[in-house]
C-alpha positions as CSV (number, residue, x, y, z in Angstrom):
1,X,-65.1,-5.1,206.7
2,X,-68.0,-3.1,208.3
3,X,-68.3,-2.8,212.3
4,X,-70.0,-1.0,214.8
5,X,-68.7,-1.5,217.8
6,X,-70.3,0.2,221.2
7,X,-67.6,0.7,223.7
8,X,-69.9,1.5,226.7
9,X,-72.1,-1.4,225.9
10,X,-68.9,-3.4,224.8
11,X,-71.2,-4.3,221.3
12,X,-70.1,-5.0,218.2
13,X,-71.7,-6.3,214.8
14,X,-69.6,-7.3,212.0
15,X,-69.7,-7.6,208.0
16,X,-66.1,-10.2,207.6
17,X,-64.9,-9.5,204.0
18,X,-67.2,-12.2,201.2
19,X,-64.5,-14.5,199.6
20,X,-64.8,-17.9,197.3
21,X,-64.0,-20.0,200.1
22,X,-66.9,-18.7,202.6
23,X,-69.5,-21.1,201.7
24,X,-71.8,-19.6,204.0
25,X,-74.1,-16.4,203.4
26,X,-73.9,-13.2,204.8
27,X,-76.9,-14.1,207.5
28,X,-74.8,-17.3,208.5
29,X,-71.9,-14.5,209.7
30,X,-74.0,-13.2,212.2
31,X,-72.7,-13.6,215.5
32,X,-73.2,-13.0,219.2
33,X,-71.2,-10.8,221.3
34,X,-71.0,-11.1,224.8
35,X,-69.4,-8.7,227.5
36,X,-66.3,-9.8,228.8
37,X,-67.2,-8.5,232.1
38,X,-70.4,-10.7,233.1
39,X,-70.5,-13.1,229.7
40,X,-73.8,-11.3,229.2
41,X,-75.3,-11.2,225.1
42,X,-74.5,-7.7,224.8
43,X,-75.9,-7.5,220.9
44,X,-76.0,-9.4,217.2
45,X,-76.8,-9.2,213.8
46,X,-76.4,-6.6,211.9
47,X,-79.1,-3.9,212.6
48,X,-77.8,-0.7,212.9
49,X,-74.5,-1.4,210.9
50,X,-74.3,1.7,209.1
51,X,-71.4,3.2,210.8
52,X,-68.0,1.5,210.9
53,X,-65.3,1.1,213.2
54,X,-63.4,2.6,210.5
55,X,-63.0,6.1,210.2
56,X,-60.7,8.3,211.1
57,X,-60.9,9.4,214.6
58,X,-60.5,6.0,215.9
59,X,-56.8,5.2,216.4
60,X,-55.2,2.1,215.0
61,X,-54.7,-0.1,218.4
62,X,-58.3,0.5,219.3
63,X,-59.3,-0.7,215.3
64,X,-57.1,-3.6,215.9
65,X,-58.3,-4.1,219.5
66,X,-61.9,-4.3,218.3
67,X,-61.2,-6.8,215.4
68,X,-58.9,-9.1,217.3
69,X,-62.0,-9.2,219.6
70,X,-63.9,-10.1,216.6
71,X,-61.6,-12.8,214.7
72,X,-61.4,-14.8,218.1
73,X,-65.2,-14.9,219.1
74,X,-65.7,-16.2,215.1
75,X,-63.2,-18.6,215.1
76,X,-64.2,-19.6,219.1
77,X,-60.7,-19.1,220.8
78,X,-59.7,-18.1,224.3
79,X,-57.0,-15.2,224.2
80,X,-54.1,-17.7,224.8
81,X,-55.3,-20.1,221.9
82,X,-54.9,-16.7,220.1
83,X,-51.5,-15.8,220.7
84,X,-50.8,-19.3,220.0
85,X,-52.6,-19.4,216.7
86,X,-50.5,-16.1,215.8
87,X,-47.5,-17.6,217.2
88,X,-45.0,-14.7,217.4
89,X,-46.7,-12.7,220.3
90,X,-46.6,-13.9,223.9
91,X,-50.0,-14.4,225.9
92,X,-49.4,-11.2,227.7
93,X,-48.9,-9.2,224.4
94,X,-52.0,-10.4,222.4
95,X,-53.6,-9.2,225.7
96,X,-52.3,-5.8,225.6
97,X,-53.1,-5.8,221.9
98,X,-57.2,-7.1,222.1
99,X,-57.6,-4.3,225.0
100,X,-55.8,-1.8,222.8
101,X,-53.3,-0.8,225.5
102,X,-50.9,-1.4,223.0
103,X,-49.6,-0.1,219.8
104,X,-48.5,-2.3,217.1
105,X,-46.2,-2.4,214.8
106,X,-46.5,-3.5,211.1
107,X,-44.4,-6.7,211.8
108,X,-47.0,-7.5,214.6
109,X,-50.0,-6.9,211.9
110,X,-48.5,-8.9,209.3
111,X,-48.2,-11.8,211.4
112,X,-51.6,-11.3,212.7
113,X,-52.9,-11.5,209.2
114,X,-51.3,-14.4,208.0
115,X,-52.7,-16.2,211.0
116,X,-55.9,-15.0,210.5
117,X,-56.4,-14.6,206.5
118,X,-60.3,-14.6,205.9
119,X,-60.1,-11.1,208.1
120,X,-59.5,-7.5,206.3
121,X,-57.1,-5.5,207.8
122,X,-57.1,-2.8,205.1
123,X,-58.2,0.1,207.3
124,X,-55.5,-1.3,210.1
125,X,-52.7,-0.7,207.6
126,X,-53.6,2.2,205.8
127,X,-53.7,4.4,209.2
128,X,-50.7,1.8,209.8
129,X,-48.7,3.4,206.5
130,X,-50.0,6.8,207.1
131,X,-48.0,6.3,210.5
132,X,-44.7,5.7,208.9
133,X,-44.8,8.0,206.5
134,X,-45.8,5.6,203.7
Protein backbone atom coordinates (compact mmCIF):
# COMPACT_ATOMS: atom_id res chain seq x y z
CA UNK A 1 0.00 0.00 0.00
CA UNK A 2 1.29 3.46 -1.11
CA UNK A 3 0.35 6.80 0.93
CA UNK A 4 1.23 10.16 1.22
CA UNK A 5 -0.21 11.54 3.89
CA UNK A 6 0.27 15.56 4.81
CA UNK A 7 -0.01 16.05 8.44
CA UNK A 8 -0.27 19.89 8.35
CA UNK A 9 -2.81 19.77 5.60
CA UNK A 10 -4.31 16.52 7.25
CA UNK A 11 -4.05 14.98 3.28
CA UNK A 12 -3.69 11.68 2.38
CA UNK A 13 -3.84 9.74 -1.04
CA UNK A 14 -3.90 6.02 -1.03
CA UNK A 15 -2.84 3.02 -3.43
CA UNK A 16 -5.10 -0.13 -1.19
CA UNK A 17 -3.30 -3.42 -2.03
CA UNK A 18 -4.95 -4.92 -5.94
CA UNK A 19 -6.60 -8.35 -5.03
CA UNK A 20 -9.09 -10.89 -7.10
CA UNK A 21 -11.93 -9.79 -5.31
CA UNK A 22 -11.52 -5.83 -6.02
CA UNK A 23 -13.62 -5.67 -9.10
CA UNK A 24 -12.99 -2.22 -9.40
CA UNK A 25 -9.83 -0.43 -11.03
CA UNK A 26 -7.22 1.44 -9.56
CA UNK A 27 -8.97 5.01 -10.64
CA UNK A 28 -12.30 3.63 -8.92
CA UNK A 29 -9.97 3.64 -5.47
CA UNK A 30 -9.54 7.14 -5.56
CA UNK A 31 -11.07 8.84 -2.69
CA UNK A 32 -11.67 12.15 -0.98
CA UNK A 33 -10.20 13.15 2.23
CA UNK A 34 -11.63 15.68 4.25
CA UNK A 35 -10.21 17.45 7.40
CA UNK A 36 -11.63 16.37 10.49
CA UNK A 37 -11.39 19.76 11.81
CA UNK A 38 -13.90 21.80 9.45
CA UNK A 39 -15.09 18.60 7.07
CA UNK A 40 -13.32 20.56 4.40
CA UNK A 41 -11.87 18.35 0.87
CA UNK A 42 -8.45 18.59 1.96
CA UNK A 43 -7.08 16.48 -1.28
CA UNK A 44 -7.62 13.23 -3.77
CA UNK A 45 -6.41 11.09 -6.24
CA UNK A 46 -3.29 10.17 -6.50
CA UNK A 47 -1.01 12.95 -7.91
CA UNK A 48 1.98 13.34 -6.11
CA UNK A 49 1.96 9.66 -4.62
CA UNK A 50 5.48 9.03 -4.90
CA UNK A 51 6.42 9.01 -1.39
CA UNK A 52 4.89 6.73 1.11
CA UNK A 53 3.77 6.72 4.56
CA UNK A 54 6.15 4.02 4.87
CA UNK A 55 9.54 4.55 5.61
CA UNK A 56 11.34 4.46 8.37
CA UNK A 57 11.24 7.55 10.37
CA UNK A 58 7.61 7.38 10.79
CA UNK A 59 6.78 5.49 13.95
CA UNK A 60 4.32 2.60 13.93
CA UNK A 61 1.19 4.25 15.85
CA UNK A 62 1.43 7.24 13.50
CA UNK A 63 1.54 4.42 10.34
CA UNK A 64 -1.38 2.82 11.98
CA UNK A 65 -3.02 6.12 12.85
CA UNK A 66 -2.90 7.27 9.22
CA UNK A 67 -4.33 3.96 7.79
CA UNK A 68 -7.07 3.39 10.25
CA UNK A 69 -7.94 6.94 9.02
CA UNK A 70 -7.93 5.57 5.65
CA UNK A 71 -9.79 1.98 5.95
CA UNK A 72 -12.79 3.95 7.70
CA UNK A 73 -13.22 6.85 5.15
CA UNK A 74 -13.25 3.74 2.36
CA UNK A 75 -15.45 1.68 3.95
CA UNK A 76 -17.65 4.98 5.16
CA UNK A 77 -17.65 4.39 9.04
CA UNK A 78 -17.85 6.77 12.00
CA UNK A 79 -15.06 5.96 14.58
CA UNK A 80 -17.59 4.10 16.85
CA UNK A 81 -18.85 1.82 13.88
CA UNK A 82 -15.06 1.18 13.75
CA UNK A 83 -14.41 -0.05 17.02
CA UNK A 84 -17.47 -2.01 16.63
CA UNK A 85 -16.54 -3.50 13.36
CA UNK A 86 -13.04 -4.52 15.03
CA UNK A 87 -14.90 -5.59 18.04
CA UNK A 88 -12.14 -6.14 20.66
CA UNK A 89 -11.24 -2.34 21.26
CA UNK A 90 -13.52 0.09 23.11
CA UNK A 91 -14.71 3.43 21.43
CA UNK A 92 -12.19 5.29 23.40
CA UNK A 93 -9.21 3.04 22.36
CA UNK A 94 -9.84 2.98 18.52
CA UNK A 95 -9.74 6.80 19.22
CA UNK A 96 -6.56 6.91 20.81
CA UNK A 97 -5.32 4.48 18.12
CA UNK A 98 -6.65 6.69 14.67
CA UNK A 99 -5.03 9.93 16.45
CA UNK A 100 -1.83 7.81 17.12
CA UNK A 101 -1.80 8.77 20.82
CA UNK A 102 -1.43 5.27 21.35
CA UNK A 103 0.83 2.38 20.76
CA UNK A 104 -0.40 -0.92 19.82
CA UNK A 105 0.37 -4.04 20.40
CA UNK A 106 0.49 -6.92 17.90
CA UNK A 107 -2.74 -8.55 19.40
CA UNK A 108 -4.43 -5.11 18.72
CA UNK A 109 -3.06 -5.24 14.93
CA UNK A 110 -4.14 -8.68 14.31
CA UNK A 111 -7.47 -8.06 15.22
CA UNK A 112 -7.48 -4.91 13.27
CA UNK A 113 -6.62 -6.88 10.23
CA UNK A 114 -8.93 -9.55 10.43
CA UNK A 115 -11.66 -7.01 10.61
CA UNK A 116 -10.39 -5.11 7.95
CA UNK A 117 -8.73 -7.85 5.40
CA UNK A 118 -8.63 -6.00 1.93
CA UNK A 119 -6.00 -3.45 3.91
CA UNK A 120 -2.04 -4.24 3.99
CA UNK A 121 -0.57 -3.94 7.06
CA UNK A 122 2.87 -5.24 6.07
CA UNK A 123 4.83 -2.16 6.92
CA UNK A 124 2.69 -1.91 10.42
CA UNK A 125 4.11 -5.29 11.39
CA UNK A 126 7.44 -5.31 10.15
CA UNK A 127 8.40 -2.14 12.38
CA UNK A 128 5.86 -4.12 14.70
CA UNK A 129 8.44 -7.38 14.75
CA UNK A 130 11.49 -5.23 14.58
CA UNK A 131 9.91 -3.87 18.05
CA UNK A 132 9.88 -7.15 19.72
CA UNK A 133 12.89 -8.39 18.71
CA UNK A 134 11.45 -10.57 15.90
Amino acid sequence: MMIFYDRDRDYAEVFFKKEANYGESLTKLVMAFKSEKNDKVVGYGFENASRTLFDDLISPSAKLAALLKIIRSKENLTQEQAAGKIGSITFRHYQRLESGEENPTLETIETIMEAFPKADFSVILKHASKAVGA
